[in-house]
N, C-alpha and C positions, 0 to 999 in steps of 0.2 A: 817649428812644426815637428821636430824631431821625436817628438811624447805623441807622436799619431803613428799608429804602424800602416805597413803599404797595404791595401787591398787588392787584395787577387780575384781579376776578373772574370768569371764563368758562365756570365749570364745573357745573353743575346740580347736580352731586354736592355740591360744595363750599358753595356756597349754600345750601341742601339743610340741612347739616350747622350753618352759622353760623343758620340761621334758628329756630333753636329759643329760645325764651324763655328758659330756663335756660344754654343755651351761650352765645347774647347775652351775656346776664349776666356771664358767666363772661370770656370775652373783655374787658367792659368793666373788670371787677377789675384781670387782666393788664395792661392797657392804662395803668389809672390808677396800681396801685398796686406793680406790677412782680411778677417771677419771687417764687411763692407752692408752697404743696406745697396738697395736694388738704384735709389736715385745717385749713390756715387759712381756705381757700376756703369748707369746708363752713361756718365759723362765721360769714363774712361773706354769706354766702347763707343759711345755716338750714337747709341740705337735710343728708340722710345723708352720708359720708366715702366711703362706698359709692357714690353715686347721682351725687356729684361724677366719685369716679373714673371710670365710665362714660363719663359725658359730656367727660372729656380727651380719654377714647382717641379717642371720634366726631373730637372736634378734632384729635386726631394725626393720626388716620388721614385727615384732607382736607389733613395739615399747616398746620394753624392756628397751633396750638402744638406743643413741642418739650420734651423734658427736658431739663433742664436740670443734669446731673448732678457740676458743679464746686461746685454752691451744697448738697451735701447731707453733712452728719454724719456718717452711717453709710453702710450698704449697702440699708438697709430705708426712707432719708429719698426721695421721687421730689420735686423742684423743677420745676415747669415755667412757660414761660416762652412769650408770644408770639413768633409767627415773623415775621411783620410787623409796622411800626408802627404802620401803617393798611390800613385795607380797602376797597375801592375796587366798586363793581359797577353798573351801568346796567341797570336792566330792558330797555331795546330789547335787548339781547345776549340777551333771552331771550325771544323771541316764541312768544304762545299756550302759555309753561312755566307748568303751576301753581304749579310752587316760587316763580315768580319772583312770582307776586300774590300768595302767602302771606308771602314775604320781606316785602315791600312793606307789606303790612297789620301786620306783623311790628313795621317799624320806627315806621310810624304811632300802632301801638298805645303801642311803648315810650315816643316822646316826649311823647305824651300824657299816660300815666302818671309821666313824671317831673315835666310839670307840677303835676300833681292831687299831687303828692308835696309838690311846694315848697309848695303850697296851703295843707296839711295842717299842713306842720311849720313854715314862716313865722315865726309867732308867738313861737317859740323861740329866734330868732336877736336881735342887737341889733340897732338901730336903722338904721344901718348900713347892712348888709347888707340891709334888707327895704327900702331906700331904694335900693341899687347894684341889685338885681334887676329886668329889666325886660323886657316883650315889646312887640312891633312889627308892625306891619301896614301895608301901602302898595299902594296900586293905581302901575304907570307899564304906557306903552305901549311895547315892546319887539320889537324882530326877533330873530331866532333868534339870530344873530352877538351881537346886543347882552348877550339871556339868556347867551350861552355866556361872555361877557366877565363879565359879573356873577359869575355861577362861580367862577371862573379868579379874581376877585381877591377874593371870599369869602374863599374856600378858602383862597388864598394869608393872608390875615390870621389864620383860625382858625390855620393851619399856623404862623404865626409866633409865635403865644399858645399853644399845646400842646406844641412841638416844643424851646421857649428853656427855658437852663438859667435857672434860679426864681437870683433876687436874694436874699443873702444880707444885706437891709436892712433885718429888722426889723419887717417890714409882714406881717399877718396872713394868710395865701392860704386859701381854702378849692376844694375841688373844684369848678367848677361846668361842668355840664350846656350844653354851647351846641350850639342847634341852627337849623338855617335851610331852609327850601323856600319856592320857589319855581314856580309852577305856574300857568299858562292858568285862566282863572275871568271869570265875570259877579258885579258888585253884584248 
């Protein structure tokens, strides 16, 4: 997905739209597992085929996603496929918007629950992996400039880990969940 640039999010509308739990979701599938049609969607979420379709169109219609219409069999197959690679949005671009705290709580929630997930299923995995799995915490003292640099080469390492075509050596890869924040706080 690396030949798709990020989108930068301005639009309460559109935000609005990504911030729903299930469209989240939906987004994340595209994102990981490429251009899907609505009935594989449903089977990897669990929802209706119905209830999927819905929630593309909400995606269309803020251009999230797209049809995808070269990847389909018939006339009756609909593929769709993310518009962007990545998505991109800063709550200051939306002051005193409720979407934008509900976005917010939104995203909170979700990586939270992807923890409580690996929690859950951990046990499952080899040794390995329940070994390579890890979180991190750290107090430092920072200026804004320095926080924004931190960012900036975050980001740029996630970018270089999601974005690389995967080595064809052999070596076992699983999806994994990385996330980071960084925020103002007292011990």
């Amino acid at each position: 997905m690396s030949d798709r640039p990020t989108r930068e999010i301005h639009d309460s509308k559109v935000l609005a739209a990504m911030s729903h739990p299930l469209r989240r979701r939906l987004l994340d599938v595209l994102r990981v597992d490429g251009p899907s049609t609505a009935s594989v969607l449903a089977d990897k979420t669990g929802q209706a085929v119905g209830n999927i379709s819905h929630h593309l169109k909400v995606l269309a219609a803020s251009e999230l996603v797209e049809e995808a219409p070269e990847l389909a069999r018939d006339r009756r197959e609909r593929w769709w496929r993310m518009v962007s690679g990545r998505l991109n949005w800063s709550p200051s671009d939306f002051p005193d918007d409720p979407v934008a705290e509900a976005a917010e709580s939104l995203v909170l929630d979700r990586q939270t629950a992807m923890a409580r997930q690996w929690f859950a299923e951990r046990d499952g995995y080899p040794e390995p992996w329940r070994r390579a799995a890890f979180t991190a915490d750290h107090w430092a003292r920072l200026s804004v400039a320095e926080l924004a640099e931190l960012e900036e080469r975050i980001l740029a390492l996630l970018a270089s880990l999601t974005d690389r075509e995967i080595p064809d050596d052999g070596q076992e890869r699983k999806t994994v969940f990385l996330t980071v924040r960084a925020v103002p706080g007292r011990p």
